[in-house]
C-alpha positions as CSV (number, residue, x, y, z in Angstrom):
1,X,2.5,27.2,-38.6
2,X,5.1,27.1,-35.7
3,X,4.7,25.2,-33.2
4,X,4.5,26.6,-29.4
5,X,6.6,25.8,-26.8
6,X,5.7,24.7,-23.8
7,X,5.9,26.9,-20.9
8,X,8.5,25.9,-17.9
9,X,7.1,26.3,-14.2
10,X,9.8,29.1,-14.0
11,X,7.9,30.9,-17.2
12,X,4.5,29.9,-15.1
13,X,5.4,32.0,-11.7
14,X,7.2,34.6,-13.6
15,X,4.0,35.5,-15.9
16,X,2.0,34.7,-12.4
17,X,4.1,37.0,-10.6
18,X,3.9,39.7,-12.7
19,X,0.0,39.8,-13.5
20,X,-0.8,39.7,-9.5
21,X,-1.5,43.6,-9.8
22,X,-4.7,43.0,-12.1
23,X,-5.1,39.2,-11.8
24,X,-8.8,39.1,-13.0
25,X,-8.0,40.3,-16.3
26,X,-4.9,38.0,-16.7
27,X,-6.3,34.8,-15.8
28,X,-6.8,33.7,-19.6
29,X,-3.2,34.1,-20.1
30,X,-2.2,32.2,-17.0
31,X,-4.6,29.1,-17.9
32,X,-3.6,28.8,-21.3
33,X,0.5,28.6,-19.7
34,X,-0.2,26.2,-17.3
35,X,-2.3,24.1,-19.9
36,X,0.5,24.0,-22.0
37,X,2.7,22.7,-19.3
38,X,0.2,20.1,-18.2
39,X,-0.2,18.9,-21.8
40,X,4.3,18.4,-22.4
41,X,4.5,16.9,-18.9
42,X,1.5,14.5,-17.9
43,X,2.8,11.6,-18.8
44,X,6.2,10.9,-16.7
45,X,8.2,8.9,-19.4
46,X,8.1,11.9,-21.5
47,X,8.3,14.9,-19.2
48,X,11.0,17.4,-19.2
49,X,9.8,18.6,-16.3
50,X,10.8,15.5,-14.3
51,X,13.7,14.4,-16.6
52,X,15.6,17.8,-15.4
53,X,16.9,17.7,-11.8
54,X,16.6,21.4,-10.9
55,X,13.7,22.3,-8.2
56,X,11.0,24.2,-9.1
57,X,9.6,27.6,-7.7
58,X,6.6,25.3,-5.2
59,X,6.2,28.2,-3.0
60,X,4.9,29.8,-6.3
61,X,2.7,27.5,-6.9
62,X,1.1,27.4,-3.3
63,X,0.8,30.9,-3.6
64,X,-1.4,30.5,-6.6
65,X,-3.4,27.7,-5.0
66,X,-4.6,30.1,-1.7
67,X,-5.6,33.4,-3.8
68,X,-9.3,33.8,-4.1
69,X,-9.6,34.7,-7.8
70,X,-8.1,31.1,-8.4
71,X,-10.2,29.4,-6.0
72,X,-13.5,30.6,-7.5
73,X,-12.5,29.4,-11.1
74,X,-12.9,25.7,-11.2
75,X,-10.5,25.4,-14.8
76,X,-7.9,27.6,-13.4
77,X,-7.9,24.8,-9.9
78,X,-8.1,21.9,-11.7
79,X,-5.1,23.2,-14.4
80,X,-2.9,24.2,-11.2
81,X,-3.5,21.0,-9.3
82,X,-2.3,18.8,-12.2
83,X,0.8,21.4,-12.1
84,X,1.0,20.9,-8.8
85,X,0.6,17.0,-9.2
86,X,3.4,17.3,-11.9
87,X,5.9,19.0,-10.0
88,X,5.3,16.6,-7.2
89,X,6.7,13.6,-8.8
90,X,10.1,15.2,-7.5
91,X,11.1,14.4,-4.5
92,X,13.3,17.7,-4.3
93,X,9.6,19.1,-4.5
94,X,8.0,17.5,-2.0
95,X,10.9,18.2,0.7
96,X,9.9,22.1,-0.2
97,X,6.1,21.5,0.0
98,X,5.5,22.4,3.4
99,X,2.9,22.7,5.7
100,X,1.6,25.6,3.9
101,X,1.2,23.6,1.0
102,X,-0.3,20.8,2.5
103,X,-3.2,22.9,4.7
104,X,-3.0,24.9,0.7
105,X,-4.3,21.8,-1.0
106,X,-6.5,20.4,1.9
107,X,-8.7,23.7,1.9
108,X,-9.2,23.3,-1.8
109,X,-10.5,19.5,-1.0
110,X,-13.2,20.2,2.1
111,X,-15.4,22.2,-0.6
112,X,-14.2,21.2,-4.0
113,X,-15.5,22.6,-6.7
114,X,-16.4,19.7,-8.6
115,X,-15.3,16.1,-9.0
116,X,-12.3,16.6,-11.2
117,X,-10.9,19.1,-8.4
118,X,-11.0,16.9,-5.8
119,X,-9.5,13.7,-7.8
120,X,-6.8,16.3,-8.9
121,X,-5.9,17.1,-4.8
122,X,-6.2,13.5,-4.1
123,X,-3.5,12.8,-6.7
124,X,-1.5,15.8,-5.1
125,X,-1.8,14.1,-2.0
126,X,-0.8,10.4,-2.5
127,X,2.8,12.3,-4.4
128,X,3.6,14.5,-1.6
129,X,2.8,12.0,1.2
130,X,5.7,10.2,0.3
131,X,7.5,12.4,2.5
132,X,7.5,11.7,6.5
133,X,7.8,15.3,6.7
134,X,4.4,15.9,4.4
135,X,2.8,13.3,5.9
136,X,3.1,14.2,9.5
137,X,2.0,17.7,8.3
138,X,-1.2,16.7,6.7
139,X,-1.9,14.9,10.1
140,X,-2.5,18.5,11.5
141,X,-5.1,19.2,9.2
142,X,-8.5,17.6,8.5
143,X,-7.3,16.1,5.1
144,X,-7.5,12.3,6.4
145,X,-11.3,12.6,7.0
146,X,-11.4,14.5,4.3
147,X,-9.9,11.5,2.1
148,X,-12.1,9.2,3.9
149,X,-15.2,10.7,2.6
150,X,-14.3,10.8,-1.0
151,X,-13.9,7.0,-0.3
152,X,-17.8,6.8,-0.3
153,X,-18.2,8.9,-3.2
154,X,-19.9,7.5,-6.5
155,X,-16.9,8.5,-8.5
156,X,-14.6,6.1,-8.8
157,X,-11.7,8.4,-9.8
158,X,-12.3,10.3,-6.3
159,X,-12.0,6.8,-4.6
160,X,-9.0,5.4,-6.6
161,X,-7.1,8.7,-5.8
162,X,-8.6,9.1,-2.2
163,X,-7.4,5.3,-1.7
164,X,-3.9,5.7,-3.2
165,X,-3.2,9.3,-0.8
166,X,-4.3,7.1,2.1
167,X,-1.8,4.1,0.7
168,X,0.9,6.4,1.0
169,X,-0.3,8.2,4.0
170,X,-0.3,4.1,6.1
171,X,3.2,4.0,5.0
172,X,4.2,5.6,7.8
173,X,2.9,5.1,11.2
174,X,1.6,7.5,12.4
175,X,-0.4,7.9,9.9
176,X,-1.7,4.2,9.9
177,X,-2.7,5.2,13.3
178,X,-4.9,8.4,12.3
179,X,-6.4,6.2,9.5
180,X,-7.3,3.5,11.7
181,X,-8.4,6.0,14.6
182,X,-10.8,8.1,12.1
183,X,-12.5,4.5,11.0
184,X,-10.7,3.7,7.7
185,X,-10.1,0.1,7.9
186,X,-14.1,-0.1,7.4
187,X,-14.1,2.6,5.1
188,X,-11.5,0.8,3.0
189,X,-12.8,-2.8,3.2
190,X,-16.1,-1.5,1.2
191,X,-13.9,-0.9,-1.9
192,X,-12.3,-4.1,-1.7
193,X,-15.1,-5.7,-3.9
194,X,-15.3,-3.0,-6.3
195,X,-15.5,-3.7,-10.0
196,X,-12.9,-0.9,-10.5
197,X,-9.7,-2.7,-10.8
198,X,-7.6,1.2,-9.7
199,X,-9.8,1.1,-6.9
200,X,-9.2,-2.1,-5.3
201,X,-5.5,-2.0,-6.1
202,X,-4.8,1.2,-4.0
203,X,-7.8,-0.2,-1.3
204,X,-6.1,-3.3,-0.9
205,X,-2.2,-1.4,-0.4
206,X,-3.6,0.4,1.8
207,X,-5.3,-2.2,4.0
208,X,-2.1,-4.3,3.3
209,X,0.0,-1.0,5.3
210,X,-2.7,-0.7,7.5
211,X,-2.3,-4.7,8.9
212,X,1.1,-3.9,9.9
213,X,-0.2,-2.7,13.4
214,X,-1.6,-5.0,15.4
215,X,-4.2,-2.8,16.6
216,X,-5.4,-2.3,13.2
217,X,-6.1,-6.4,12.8
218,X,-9.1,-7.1,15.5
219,X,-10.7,-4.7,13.1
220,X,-9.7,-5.9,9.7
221,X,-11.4,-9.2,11.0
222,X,-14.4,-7.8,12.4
223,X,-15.3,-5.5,9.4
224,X,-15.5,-8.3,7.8
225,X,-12.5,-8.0,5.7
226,X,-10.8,-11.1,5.1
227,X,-13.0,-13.3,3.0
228,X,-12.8,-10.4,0.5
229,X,-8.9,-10.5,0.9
230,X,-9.4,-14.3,0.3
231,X,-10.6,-13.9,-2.4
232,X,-8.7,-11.8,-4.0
233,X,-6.0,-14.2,-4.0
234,X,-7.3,-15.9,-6.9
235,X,-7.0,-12.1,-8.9
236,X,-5.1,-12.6,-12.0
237,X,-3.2,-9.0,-11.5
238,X,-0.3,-10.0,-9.5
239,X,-0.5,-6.7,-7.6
240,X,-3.8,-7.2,-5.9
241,X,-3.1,-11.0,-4.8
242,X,0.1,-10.1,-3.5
243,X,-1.2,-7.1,-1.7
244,X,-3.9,-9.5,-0.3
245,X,-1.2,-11.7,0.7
246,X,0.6,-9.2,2.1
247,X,-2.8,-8.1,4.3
248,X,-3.4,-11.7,5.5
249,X,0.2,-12.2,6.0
250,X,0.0,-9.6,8.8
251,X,-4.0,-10.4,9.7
252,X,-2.6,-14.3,10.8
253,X,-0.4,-13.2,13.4
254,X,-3.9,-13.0,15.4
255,X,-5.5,-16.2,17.0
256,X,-9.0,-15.6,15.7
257,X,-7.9,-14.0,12.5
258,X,-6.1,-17.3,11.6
259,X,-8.9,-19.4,11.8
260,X,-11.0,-17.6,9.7
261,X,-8.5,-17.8,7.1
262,X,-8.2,-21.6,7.4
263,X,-11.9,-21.7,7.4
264,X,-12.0,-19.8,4.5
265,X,-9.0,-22.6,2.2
266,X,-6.6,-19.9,1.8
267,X,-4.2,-22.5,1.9
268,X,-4.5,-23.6,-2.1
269,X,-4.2,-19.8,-4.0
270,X,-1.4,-19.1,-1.2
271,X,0.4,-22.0,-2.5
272,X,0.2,-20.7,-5.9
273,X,1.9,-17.5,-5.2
274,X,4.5,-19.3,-4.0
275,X,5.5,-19.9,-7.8
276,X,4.2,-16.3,-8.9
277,X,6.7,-14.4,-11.3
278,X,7.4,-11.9,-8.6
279,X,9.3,-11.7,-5.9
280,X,7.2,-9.6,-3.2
281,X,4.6,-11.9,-3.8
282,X,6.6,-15.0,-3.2
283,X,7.5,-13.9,0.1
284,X,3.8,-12.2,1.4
285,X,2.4,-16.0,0.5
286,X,4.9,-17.6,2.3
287,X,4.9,-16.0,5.0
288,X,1.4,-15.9,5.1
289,X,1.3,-19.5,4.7
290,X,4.0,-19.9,7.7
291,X,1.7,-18.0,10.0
292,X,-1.1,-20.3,9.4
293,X,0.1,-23.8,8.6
294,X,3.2,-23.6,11.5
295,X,1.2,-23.5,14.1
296,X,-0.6,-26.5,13.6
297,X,2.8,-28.0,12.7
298,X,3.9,-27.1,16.4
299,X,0.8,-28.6,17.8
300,X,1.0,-31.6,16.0
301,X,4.8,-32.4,16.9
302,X,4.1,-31.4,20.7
303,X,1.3,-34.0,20.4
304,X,3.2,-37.0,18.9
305,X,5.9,-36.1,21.7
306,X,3.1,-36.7,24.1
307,X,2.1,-40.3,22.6
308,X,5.4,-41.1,22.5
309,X,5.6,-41.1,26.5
310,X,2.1,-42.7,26.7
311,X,3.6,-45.8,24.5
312,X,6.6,-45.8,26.6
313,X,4.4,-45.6,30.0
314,X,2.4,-48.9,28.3
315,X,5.5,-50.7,27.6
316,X,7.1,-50.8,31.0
317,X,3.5,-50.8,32.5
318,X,3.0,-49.2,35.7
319,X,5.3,-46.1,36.5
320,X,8.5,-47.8,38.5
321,X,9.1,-46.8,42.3
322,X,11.6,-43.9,42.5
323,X,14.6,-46.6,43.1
324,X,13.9,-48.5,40.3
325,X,13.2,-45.9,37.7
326,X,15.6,-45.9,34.9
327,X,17.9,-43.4,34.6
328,X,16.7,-40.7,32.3
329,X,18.3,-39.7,28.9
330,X,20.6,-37.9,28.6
331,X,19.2,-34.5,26.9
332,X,20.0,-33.2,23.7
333,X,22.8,-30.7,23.8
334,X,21.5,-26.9,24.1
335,X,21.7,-26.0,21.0
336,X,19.4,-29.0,19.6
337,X,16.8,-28.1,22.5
338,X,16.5,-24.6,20.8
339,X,15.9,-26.1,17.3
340,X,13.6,-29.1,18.5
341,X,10.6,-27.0,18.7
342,X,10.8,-25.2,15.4
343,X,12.2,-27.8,12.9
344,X,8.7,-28.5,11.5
345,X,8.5,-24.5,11.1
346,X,11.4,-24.3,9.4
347,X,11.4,-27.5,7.3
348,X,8.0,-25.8,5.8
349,X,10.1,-23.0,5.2
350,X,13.1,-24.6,3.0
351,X,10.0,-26.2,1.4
352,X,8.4,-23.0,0.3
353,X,11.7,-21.7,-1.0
354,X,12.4,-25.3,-3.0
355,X,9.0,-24.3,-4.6
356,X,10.3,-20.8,-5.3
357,X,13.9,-22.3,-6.8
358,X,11.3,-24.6,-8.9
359,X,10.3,-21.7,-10.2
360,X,13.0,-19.8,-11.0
361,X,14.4,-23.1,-12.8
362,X,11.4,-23.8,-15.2
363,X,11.7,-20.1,-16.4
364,X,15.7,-21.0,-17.2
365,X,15.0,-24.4,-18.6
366,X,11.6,-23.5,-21.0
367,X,11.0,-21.6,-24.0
368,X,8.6,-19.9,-23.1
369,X,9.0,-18.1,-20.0
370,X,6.2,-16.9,-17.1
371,X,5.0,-13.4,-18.3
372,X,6.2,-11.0,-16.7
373,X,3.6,-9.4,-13.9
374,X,1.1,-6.3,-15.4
375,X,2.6,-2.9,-14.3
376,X,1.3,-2.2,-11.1
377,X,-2.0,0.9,-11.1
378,X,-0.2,2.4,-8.3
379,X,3.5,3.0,-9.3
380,X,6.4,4.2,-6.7
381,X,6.7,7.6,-8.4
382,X,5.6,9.4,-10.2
383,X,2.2,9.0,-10.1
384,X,0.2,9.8,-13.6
């Protein structure tokens, strides 16, 4: 028996378009071509769909999404939001999304129809909120509170794909300001100790965004937030330690927030990361570890300065009357002052990336070299 070809989107909206008159009757026909689309082109690596360059009829698509005969069949949603999700891994696509698209797929997600639709709309979400454009359109609607909820859900396929929307979402600021303004630093944190490792990969990215602002940090620390980040550190997937580095990284730039991480001996899995087969997390932990540790490295050269002059005052014994003082040294030339103040900073700096070339040199000089990181849960694009 012959094999069926997969329908094209183009085959979808023509068969779409020309059914419209008597939709009802046509649906079967419809389903059946978009599951046959779904099925050749759900996993990226061997979609034709993504492979070819050429845009795709969206505004087709969106159509489809707002009619009412589609929104009361839960099938038909859930088959058209994986299309959607699909054609969405194009960033040709997304530029053509629009706002219509965006309020299209937020009105399916307020009163979803079951589970499946709203993880479907959430996946929609985190692809087309790679856009500024998309992003700044979605702000407009209530689809950020409307992610936040599915973040409390039970199902842990609603929170993973709520939390990865709102990762991309914090990419851009203003939408890590309507996050943090609608409460989700808190709503995020809870996820952080999840036993679902999706869930706390895209909950920790997006608290790692989110700690970019400083108004976001006060409440990172007061929700309670960092020990769990801590903690994480010690997480043997390389893209939730260096997320969490990444988080407290940012979250040490605050006073209070600093000493809660020293409290906590964040010092020690930091350190490891410094020799971590990857790059971004070589940096978060160093940086993170810069923020913490060269502060007291300031302090503690400021106060050796100071008993340097009390030794001094000691061994000439009283001060001298203004006649007989000494003349004073002559200061350091200008450029010298500047660097006095910071060479501890920096010597912890060339330090850290001595470690990092330590690294890099044991992986030349062994047989066996580090393994390589796992892949990442949340990839750039496309999303699965």
């Amino acid at each position: 028996m012959a094999r069926l070809t997969a329908a094209s989107s183009q085959d979808i909206a023509q068969l779409y378009q020309a059914c419209l008159p008597n939709l009802e009757a046509s649906k079967a026909r419809i389903k059946v071509a978009l599951k046959s689309f779904v099925d050749a082109n759900d996993i990226p690596g061997t979609s034709a769909n993504y492979a070819s360059p050429e845009d795709d009829p969206v505004d087709v698509f969106v159509g489809m999404l707002q009619h009412g005969v589609v929104r009361r069949d839960a099938t038909w949603m859930l088959l058209l939001l994986k299309t959607i999700k699909i054609l969405s891994r194009k960033q040709v696509n997304r530029l053509k999304f629009g706002a219509a698209g965006l309020r299209a797929v937020v009105t399916a997600l307020v009163n979803p129809l079951n589970n499946r639709v709203a993880a479907e709309g959430a996946n929609v979400l985190l692809n087309v909120c790679y856009e500024v454009s998309n992003v700044q359109a979605l702000l407009e609607t209530p689809g950020v509170q409307q992610l936040l909820l599915f973040l409390m859900e039970d199902d842990e396929e609603i929170q993973a794909n709520a939390a990865g929307a709102i990762q991309s979402i914090c990419f851009q600021e203003e939408g890590r300001r309507h996050v943090h303004e609608n409460g989700g630093i808190a709503a995020l944190s809870g996820l952080l100790s999840s036993p679902n490792l999706k869930v706390v990969t895209r909950a920790v990215g997006a608290i790692h965004n989110l700690s970019s602002d400083a108004e976001a940090i006060r409440d990172i620390r007061t929700t309670g937030a960092i020990p769990t980040l801590v903690s994480l550190l010690h997480s043997a997937h390389l893209t939730v330690s260096s997320s969490a580095a990444g988080a407290l990284q940012n979250v040490s730039r605050e006073v209070a927030s600093r000493l809660v991480i020293r409290d906590l001996e964040a010092v020690p899995p930091l350190a490891r990361l410094l020799t971590a087969p990857d790059v971004q997390a070589q940096v978060c932990a160093s940086g993170a570890l810069l923020n913490i540790v060269g502060p007291d490295l300031d302090s503690r050269e400021l106060l050796v300065q100071q008993q340097r002059e009390q030794q001094q005052q000691h061994k000439y014994g009283r001060p001298l009357s203004q006649t007989q003082q000494r003349p004073p040294p002559l200061p350091p030339p200008p450029q010298q002052q500047q660097q006095q103040p910071s060479s501890q900073r920096r010597s912890l700096g060339r330090l850290m990336a001595l470690c990092m070339s330590a690294a890099a040199i044991y992986e030349c000089l062994y047989d066996e070299p580090v393994p390589p990181p796992p892949l990442p849960q949340l990839p750039p694009l496309p999303a699965p």
